[in-house]
N, CA, C and O of each residue as an XYZ file, in Angstrom:
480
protein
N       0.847     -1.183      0.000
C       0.000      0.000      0.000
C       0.888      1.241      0.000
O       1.916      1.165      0.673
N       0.615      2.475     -0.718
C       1.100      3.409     -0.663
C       1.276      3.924      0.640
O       0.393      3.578      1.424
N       2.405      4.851      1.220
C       2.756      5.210      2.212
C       1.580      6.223      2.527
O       1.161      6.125      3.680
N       0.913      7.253      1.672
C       0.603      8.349      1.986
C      -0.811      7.810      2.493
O      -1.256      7.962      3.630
N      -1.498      7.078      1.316
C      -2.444      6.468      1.564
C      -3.148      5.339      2.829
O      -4.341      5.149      3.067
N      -2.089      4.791      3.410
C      -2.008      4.009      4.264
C      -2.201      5.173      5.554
O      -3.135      4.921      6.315
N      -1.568      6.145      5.788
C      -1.594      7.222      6.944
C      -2.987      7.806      6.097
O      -3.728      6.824      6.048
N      -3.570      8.787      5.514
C      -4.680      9.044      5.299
C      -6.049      7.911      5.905
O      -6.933      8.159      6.725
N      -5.766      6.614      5.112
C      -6.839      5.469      5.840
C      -6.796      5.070      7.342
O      -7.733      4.501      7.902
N      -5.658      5.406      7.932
C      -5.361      5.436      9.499
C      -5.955      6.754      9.918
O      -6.702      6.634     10.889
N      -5.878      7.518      9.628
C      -6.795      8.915     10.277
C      -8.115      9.094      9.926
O      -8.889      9.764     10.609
N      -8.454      8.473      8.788
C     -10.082      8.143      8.372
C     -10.576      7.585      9.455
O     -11.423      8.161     10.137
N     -10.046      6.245      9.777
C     -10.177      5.328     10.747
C     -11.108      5.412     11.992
O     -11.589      6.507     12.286
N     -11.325      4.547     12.575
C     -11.702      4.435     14.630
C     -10.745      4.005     15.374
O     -11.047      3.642     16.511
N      -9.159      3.919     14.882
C      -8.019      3.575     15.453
C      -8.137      4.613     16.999
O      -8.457      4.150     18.094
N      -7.843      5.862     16.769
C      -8.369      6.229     18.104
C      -9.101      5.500     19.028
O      -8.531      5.060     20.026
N     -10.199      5.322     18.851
C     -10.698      4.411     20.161
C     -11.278      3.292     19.279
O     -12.485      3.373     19.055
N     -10.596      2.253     18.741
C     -10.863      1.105     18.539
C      -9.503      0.030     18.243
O      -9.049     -0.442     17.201
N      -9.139     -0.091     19.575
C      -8.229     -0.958     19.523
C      -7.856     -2.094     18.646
O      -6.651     -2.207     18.425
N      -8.615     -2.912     18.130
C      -8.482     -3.861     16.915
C      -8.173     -3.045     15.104
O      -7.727     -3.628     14.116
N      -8.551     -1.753     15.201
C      -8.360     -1.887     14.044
C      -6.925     -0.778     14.181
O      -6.163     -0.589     13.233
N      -6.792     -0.248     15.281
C      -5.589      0.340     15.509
C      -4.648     -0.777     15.133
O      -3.807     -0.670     14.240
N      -4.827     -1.783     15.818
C      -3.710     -2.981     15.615
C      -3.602     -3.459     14.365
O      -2.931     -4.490     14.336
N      -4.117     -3.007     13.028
C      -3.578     -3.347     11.962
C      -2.856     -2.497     11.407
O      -2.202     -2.901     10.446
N      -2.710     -0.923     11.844
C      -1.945      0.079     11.190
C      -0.716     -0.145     11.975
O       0.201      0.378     11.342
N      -0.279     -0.675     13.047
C       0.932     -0.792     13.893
C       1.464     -1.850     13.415
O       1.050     -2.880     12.883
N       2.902     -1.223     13.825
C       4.373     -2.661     13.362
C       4.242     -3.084     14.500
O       3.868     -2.288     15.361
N       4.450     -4.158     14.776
C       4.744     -5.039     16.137
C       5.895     -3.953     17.272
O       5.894     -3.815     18.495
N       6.779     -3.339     16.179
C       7.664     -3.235     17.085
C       7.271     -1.448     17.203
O       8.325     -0.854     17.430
N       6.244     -0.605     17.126
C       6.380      0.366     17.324
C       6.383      1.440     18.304
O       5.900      1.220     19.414
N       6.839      2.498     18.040
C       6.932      3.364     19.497
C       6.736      4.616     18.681
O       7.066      5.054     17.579
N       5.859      5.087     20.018
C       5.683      7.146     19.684
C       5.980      7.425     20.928
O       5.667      6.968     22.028
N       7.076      8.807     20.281
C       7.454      9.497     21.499
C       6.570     11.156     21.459
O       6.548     12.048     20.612
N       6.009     11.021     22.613
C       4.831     12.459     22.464
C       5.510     13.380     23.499
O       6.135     13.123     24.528
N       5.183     14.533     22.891
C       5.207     15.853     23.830
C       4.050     15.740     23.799
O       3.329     15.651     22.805
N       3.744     15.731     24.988
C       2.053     16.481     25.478
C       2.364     17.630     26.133
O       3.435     18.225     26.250
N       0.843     17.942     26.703
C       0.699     19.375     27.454
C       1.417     18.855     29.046
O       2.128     19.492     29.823
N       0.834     17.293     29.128
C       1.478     16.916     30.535
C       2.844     16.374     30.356
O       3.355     15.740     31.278
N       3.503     16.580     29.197
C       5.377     16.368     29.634
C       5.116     15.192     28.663
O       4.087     14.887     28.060
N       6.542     14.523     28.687
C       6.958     13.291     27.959
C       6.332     12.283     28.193
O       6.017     12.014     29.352
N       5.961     11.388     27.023
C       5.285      9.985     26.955
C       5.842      9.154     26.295
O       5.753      9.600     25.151
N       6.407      8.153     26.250
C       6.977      7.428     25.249
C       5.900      5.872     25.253
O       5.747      5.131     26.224
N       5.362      5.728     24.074
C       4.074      5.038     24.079
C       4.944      3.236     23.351
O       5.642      3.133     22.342
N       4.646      2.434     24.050
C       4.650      1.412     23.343
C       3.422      0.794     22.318
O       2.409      1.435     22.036
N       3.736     -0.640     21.801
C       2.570     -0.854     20.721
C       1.853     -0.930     21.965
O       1.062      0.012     22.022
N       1.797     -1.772     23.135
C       0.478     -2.253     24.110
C      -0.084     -0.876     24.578
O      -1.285     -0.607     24.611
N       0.882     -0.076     24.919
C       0.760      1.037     25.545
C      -0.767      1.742     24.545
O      -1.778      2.243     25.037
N      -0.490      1.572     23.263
C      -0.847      2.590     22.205
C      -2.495      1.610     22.249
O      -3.617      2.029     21.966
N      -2.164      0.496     22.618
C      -3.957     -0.013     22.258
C      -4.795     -0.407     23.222
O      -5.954     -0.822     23.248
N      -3.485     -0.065     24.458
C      -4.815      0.213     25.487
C      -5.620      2.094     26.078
O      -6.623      2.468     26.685
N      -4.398      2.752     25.413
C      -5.273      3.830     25.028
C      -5.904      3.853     24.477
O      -6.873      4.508     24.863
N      -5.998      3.319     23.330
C      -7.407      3.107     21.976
C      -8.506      2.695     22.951
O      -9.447      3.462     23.158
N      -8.404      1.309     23.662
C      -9.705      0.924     24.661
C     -10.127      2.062     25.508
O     -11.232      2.603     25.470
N      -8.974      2.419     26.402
C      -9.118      3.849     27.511
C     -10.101      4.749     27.031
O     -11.080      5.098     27.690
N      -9.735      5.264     25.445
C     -10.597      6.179     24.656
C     -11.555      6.228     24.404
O     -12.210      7.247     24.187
N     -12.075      4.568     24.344
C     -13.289      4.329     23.645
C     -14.585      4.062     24.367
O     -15.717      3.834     23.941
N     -13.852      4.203     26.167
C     -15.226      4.269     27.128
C     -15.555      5.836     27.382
O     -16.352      6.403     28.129
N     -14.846      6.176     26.681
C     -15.298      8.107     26.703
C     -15.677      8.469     25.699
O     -16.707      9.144     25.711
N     -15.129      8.229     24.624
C     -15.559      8.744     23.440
C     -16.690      7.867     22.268
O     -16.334      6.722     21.991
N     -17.675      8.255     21.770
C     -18.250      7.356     20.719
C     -17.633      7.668     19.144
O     -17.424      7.007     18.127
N     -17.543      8.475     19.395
C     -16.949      9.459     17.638
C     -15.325      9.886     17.831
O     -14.795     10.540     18.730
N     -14.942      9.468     17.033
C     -12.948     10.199     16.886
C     -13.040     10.793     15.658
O     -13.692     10.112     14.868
N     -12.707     11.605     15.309
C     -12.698     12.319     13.797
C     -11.367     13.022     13.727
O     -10.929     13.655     14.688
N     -10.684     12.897     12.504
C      -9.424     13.686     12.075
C      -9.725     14.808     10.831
O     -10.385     14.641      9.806
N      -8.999     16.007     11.303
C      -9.370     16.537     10.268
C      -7.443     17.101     10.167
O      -6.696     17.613     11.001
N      -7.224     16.615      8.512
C      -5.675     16.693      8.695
C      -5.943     18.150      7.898
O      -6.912     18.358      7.168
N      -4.677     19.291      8.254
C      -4.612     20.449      7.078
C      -3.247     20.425      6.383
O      -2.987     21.050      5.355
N      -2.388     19.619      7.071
C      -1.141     18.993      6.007
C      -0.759     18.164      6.414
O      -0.934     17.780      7.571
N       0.118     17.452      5.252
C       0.061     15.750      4.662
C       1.456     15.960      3.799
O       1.472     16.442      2.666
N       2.786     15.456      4.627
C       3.764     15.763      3.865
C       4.967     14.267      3.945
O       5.519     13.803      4.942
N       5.056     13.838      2.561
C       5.600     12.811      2.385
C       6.976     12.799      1.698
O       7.087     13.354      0.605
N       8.140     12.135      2.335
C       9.331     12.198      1.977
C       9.725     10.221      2.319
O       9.678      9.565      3.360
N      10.043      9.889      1.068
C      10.529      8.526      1.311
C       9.626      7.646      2.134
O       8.516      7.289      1.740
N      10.175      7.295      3.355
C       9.232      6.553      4.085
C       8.586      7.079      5.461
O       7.858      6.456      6.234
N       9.048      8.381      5.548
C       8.558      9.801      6.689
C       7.203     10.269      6.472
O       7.002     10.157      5.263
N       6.161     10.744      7.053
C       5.199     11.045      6.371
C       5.363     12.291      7.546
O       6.149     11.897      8.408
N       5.030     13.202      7.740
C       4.690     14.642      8.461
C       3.013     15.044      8.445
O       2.396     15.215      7.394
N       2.347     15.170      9.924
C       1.158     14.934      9.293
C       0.937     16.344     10.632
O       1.485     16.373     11.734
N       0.023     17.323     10.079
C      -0.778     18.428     10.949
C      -1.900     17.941     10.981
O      -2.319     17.564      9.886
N      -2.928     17.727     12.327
C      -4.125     17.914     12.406
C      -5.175     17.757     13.670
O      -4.879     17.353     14.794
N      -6.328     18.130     13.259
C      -7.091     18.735     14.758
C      -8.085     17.495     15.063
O      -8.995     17.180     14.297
N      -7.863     16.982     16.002
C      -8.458     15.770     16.853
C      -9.650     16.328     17.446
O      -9.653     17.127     18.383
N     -10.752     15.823     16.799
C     -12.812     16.014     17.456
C     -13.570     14.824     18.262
O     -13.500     13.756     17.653
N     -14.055     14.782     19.103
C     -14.662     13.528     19.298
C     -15.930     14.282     19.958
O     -16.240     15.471     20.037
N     -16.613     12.913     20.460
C     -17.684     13.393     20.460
C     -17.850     12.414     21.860
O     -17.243     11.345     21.797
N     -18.632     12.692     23.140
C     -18.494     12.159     24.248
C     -19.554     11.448     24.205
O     -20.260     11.514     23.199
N     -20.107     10.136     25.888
C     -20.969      9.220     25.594
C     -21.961     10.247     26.002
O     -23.102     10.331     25.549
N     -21.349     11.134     27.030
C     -22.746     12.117     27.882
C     -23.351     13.260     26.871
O     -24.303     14.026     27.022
N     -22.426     13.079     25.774
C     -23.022     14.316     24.817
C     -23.051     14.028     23.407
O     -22.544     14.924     22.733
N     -23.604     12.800     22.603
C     -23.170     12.105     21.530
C     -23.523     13.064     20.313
O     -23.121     12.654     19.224
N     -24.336     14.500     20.315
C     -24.921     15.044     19.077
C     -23.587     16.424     19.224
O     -23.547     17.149     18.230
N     -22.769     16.703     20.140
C     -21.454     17.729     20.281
C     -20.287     17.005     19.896
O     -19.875     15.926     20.321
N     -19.665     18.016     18.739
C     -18.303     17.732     18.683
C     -17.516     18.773     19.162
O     -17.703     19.974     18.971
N     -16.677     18.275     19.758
C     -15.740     18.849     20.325
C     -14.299     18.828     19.780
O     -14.205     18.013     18.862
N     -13.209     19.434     20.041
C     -11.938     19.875     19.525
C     -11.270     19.089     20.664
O     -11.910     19.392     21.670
N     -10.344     18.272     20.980
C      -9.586     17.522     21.813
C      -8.691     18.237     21.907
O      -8.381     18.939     22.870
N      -7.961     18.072     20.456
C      -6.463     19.073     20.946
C      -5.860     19.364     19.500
O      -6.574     19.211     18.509
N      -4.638     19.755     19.400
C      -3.825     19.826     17.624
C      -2.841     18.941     18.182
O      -2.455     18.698     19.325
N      -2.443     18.382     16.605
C      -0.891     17.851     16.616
C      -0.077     17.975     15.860
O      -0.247     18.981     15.170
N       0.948     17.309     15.583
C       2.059     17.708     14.530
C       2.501     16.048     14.907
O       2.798     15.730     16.059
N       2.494     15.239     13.969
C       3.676     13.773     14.334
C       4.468     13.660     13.033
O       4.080     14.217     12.007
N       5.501     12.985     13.087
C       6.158     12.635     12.043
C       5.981     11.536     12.211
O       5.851     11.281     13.408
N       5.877     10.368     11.313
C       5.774      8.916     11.303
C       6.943      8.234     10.287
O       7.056      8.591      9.114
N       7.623      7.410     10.785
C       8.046      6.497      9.945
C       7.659      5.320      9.745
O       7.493      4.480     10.629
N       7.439      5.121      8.253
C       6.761      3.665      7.722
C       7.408      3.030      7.827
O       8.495      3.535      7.547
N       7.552      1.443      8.268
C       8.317      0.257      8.215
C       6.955     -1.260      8.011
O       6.029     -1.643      8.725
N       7.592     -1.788      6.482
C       6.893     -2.503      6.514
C       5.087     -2.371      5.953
O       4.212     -3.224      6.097
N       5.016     -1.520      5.547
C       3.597     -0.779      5.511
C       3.110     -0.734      6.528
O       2.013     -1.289      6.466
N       3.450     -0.141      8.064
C       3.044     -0.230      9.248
C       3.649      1.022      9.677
O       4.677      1.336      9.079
N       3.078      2.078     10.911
C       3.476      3.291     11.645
C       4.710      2.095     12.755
O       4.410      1.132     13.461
N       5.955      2.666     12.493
C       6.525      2.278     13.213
C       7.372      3.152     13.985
O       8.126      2.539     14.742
N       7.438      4.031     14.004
C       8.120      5.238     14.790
C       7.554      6.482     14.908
O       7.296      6.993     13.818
N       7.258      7.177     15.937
C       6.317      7.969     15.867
C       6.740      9.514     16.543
O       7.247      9.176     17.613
N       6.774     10.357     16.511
C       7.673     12.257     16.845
C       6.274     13.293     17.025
O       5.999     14.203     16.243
N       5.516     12.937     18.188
C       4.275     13.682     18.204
C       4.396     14.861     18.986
O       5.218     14.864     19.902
N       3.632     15.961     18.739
C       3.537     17.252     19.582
C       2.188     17.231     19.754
O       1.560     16.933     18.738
N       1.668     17.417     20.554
C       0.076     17.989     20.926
C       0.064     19.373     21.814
O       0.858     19.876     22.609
N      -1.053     19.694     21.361
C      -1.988     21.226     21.785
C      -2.874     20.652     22.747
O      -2.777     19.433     22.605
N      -3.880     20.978     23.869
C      -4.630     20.671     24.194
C      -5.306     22.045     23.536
O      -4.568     22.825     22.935
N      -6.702     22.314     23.664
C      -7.964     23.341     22.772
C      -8.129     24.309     23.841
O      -8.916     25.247     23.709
């Protein structure tokens, strides 16, 4: 699968809070290292899909809306604003936060991950 395309169908996605299908865009061996608002995270694959579950007793809706999409070799650079929608409020979307990640593809899989987040 194309690199660009493969990250576009991962942000289409319910990978956010749906742990099983998160687990097909991940390499076995991957890691994201995040700046958050609360300091350093360095996420393993388990790490990464039990947040997907964590997510998904709060949230019913994850939505990506990317405003750039920048591809070099097997790097992809991706801007965009994270919406969901809560169980106590399912007809509101809300703004979560912004990000900025760089991803490296391995394998047709996110296997390295360089995230910044905003909280809203």
């Amino acid at each position: 699968m194309a690199t660009k395309k493969m990250i576009q169908d991962f942000y289409k996605s319910d990978a956010f809070i749906n742990s099983e299908v998160l687990d097909t865009f991940l390499h076995p061996e991957v890691v994201l290292e995040w700046n958050s608002s609360k300091g350093f995270i360095k996420m393993s694959r388990q790490e990464l899909l039990n947040m997907a579950d964590e997510l998904s007793r709060a949230y019913v809706r994850s939505k990506v809306r990317i405003s750039h999409l920048i591809k070099e070799d097997d790097t992809i650079a991706v801007r965009y604003s994270h919406y969901v929608k809560t169980i106590e409020n399912p007809r509101e979307e809300m703004l979560l936060a912004h990000f900025f990640v760089i991803w490296e593809i391995k394998d047709d899989k996110l296997f390295r991950g360089y995230q910044i987040s905003q909280l809203f």
